[in-house]
N, C-alpha and C positions, 0 to 999 in steps of 0.2 A: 260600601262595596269593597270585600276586599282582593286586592291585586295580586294573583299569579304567575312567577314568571316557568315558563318552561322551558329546559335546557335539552337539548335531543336532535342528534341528524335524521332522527324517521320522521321525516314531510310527512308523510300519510297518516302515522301518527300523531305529531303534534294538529296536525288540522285536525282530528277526528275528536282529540283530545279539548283541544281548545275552542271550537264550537261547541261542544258538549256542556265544559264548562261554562262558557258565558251564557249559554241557554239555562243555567242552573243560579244565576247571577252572580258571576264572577269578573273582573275583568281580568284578561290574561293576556302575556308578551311571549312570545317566542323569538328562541336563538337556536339555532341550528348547527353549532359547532362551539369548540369550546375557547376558539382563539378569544382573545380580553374579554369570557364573558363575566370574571369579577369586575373591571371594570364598568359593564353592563347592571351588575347589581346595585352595585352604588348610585350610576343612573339614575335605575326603575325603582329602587327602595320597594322591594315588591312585600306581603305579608308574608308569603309561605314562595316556597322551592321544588321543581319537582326535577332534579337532574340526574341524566343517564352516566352510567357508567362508564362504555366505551363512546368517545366522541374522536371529530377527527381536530386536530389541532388538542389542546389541552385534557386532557381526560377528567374525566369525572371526579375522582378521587382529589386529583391535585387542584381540582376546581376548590371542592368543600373545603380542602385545609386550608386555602387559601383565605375563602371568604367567612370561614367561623369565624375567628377571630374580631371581625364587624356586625357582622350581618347575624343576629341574633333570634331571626325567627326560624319557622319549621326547615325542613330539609328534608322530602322525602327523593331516597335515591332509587333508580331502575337501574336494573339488568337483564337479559337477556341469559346470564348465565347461573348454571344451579351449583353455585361454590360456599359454603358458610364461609369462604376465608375473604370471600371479598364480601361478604354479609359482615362479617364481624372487623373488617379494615376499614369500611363505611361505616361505622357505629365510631370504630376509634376515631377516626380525622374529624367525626361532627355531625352525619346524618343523624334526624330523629328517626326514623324509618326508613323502610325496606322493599319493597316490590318485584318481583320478578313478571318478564316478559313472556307470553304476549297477557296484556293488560285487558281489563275489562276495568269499561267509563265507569260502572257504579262502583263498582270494588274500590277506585280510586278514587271517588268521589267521596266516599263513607270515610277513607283515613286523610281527606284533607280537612272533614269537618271535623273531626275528629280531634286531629292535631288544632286547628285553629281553635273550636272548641274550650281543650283542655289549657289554652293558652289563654282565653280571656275569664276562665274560671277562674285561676289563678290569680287574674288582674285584680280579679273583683272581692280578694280578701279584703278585713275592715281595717287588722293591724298595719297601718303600711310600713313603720319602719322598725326590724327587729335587730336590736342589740347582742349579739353571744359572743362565746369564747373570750370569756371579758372584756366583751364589749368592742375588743378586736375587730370581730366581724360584725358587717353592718348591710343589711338586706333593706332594701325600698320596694317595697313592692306594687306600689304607683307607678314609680320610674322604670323598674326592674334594672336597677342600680344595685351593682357588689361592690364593698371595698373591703378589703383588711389589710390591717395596721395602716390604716390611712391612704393604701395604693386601690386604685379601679383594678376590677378583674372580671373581667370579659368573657361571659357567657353567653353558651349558644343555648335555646329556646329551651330545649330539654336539661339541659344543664341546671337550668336554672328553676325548671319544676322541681326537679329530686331535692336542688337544695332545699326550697319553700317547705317540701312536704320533713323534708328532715329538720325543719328549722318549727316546723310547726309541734315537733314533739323531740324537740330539742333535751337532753339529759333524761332521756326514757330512749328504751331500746327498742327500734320498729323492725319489723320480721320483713326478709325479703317478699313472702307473700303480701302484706302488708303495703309493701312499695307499689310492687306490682298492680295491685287492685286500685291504688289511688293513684297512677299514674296511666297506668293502659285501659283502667277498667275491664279487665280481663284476668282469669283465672293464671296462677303463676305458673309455668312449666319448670319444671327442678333445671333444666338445657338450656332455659335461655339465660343468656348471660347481658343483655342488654342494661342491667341493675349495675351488675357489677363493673361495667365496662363505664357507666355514667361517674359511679363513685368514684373511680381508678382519674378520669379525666377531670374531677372536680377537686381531689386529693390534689393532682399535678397543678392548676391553677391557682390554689391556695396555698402551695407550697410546704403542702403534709408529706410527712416523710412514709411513702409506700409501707416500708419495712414495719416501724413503731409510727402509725399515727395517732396525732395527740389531738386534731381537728374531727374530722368522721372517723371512730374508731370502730373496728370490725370485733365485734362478739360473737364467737364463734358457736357455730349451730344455732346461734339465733339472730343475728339480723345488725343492724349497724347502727350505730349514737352519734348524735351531733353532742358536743359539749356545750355547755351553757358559759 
């Protein structure tokens, strides 16, 4: 069974929300403000995240960047508000997803499976451990263990899909559409930036240089390369 935690001051919603869910077999925790609730995740060690945006005590935002860093499974984030600026400041700090307010059960239920899902597809590759970048980088995919040059690097659930599917066609050039389909399973929109905003966050943990990267290099009008 896997375990849900839900971050949200809407009482009417997290009950509607979290009955819903455990009727669907889940079990799920709720926190209703956002004072220590990364220390709350550590706690619960939950599979997936469903955290709002505006909370009273810690916000949403400073919640996620807090707990990416550890807490490496899904992260879908709510709002109430129709901003791409805070869609795409939730994508940078760590969210794998998006939703806006007011919410319907199944709608939200289709991107938990979803996320969870695409998470144990991934698990259940044969190669578990890939060697690139001369060997530098080193992917477990058992463990969902990163290191290069011998240091851990700490990826959050989506992070660490993009690498896989780049690692999977590592020294061949894979087209943003391409990502997209095996990552969302959904047709690409030229607008969403969700691709590029993963790369951007995975360059900065591997400590590829933005400008001239020599780890995931960007080729232009067609899509991005892992080096072998």
């Amino acid at each position: 069974m896997h375990r849900i935690l839900i971050i949200d001051d809407d009482a009417e919603l997290t009950n509607l929300i979290s009955q819903f869910l455990t009727q669907n077999g889940y079990h799920v925790d709720v926190i209703n403000d956002g004072n220590r609730a990364a220390e709350r995740v550590e706690l619960l060690l939950p599979d997936l995240i469903i955290l709002d945006l505006m909370l009273p005590g810690t916000d949403g935002l400073s919640i996620c960047k807090t707990i990416r860093p550890r807490f490496t499974g899904p992260i879908i984030m709510l709002t109430a508000l129709v901003d791409d600026i805070d869609e795409v400041t939730g994508l940078e700090v760590g969210a794998d997803d998006y939703l806006c307010k007011p919410l319907k059960p199944r709608v939200l239920l289709a991107h938990i499976r979803a996320q969870l899902r695409r998470q144990s597809n991934l698990n259940d590759v044969t190669q578990e451990l890939k060697l690139l970048c001369d060997q530098k980088l080193k992917i477990d995919t058992r463990s969902r263990r990163v290191t290069f040059d011998e240091q851990n690097v700490v990826l959050s659930s989506a992070e660490f899909d993009l690498l896989i599917v780049l690692a999977d066609c590592a020294g061949s050039i894979i087209s943003r559409d391409a990502l997209h389909q095996k990552i969302f399973k959904l047709e690409y929109d030229a607008m969403d930036r969700s691709i590029d905003l993963r790369v951007s966050r995975l360059r900065k943990k591997l400590g590829d240089d933005p400008k001239q990267p020599t780890i995931i290099k960007t080729i232009r009008n067609k899509g991005y390369l892992l080096a072998l």
